[in-house]
N, C-alpha and C positions, 0 to 999 in steps of 0.2 A: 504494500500500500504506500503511496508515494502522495504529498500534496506539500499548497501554499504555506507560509506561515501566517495566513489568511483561512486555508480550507481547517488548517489547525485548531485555528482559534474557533472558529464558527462551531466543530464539533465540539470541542470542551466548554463555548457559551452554552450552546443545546442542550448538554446534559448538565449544568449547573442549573438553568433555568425551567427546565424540566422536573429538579429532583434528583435525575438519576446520579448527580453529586449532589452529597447535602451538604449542610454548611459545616466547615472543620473540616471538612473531609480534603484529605492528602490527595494531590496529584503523583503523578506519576515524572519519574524525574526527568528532567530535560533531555541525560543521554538516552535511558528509557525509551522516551517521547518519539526521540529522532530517531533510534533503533525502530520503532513500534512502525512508524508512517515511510521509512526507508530515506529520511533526509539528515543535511546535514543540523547536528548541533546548535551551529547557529540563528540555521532557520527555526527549532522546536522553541527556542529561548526567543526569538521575536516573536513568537504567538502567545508565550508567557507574558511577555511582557506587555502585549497588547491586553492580557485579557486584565491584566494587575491595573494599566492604567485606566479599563472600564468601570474597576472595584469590583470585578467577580470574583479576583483574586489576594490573598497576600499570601508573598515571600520574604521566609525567612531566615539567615543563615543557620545549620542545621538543623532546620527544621523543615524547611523543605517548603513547596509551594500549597497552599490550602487554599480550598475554598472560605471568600470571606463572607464573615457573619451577614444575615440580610438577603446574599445574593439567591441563595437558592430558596426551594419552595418548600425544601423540606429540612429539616436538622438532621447533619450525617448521624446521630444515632440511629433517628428513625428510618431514616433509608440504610443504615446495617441490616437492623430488624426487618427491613422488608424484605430484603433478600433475601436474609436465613428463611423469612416462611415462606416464600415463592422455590426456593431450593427444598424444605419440607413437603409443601404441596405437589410438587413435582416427583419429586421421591416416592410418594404412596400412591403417587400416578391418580390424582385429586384435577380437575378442571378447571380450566383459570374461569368461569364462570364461577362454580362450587365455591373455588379459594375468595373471590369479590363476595359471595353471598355469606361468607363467614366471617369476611369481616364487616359486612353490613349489619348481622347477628350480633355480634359484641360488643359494636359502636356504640358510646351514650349519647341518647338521646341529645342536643341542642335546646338549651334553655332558650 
């Protein structure tokens, strides 16, 4: 997979503003990055930095780049949590209907 430090950025906005990263939640490290998409270094680190200077991101020397508070839709805890139960539902071979209708089940009600 080969792209922009443009096509870069767009998909790690997408899944920031989507949830599928939630907030705190660790990126994936710039050599990482560039290994991941087949580019160089420099380009994965221009996409970082584009998305740091949107505020979807901060980085931190060892710490690494996260998603920043606010940006996403969900809290990286609870998008942990949701994976582990979409990786559960999937496991007892469960429906991704079935698995939305159990958590419709459990929801509390809205005051």
């Amino acid at each position: 997979m080969t792209g922009s430090a443009e096509e870069i950025a767009a998909l790690f906005r997408g899944a920031i503003q989507t949830g599928q990263l939630g907030d705190n939640e660790r990126l994936p490290t710039v050599r990482q990055t560039a290994r991941d998409f087949g580019v160089a270094q420099a380009t994965a680190a221009k996409a970082y930095r584009a998305l740091e200077q949107e505020g979807l991101t901060v980085t931190r020397t060892a710490a690494g780049t996260r998603v920043a508070p606010g940006a996403s839709r969900a809290a990286g805890a609870v998008v942990e949590r949701a994976r582990a139960f979409a990786e559960s539902a999937q496991q007892e071979s469960t429906s991704f209907d079935d698995a939305v209708a159990v958590l419709r089940a459990v929801w509390p009600p809205s005051e």
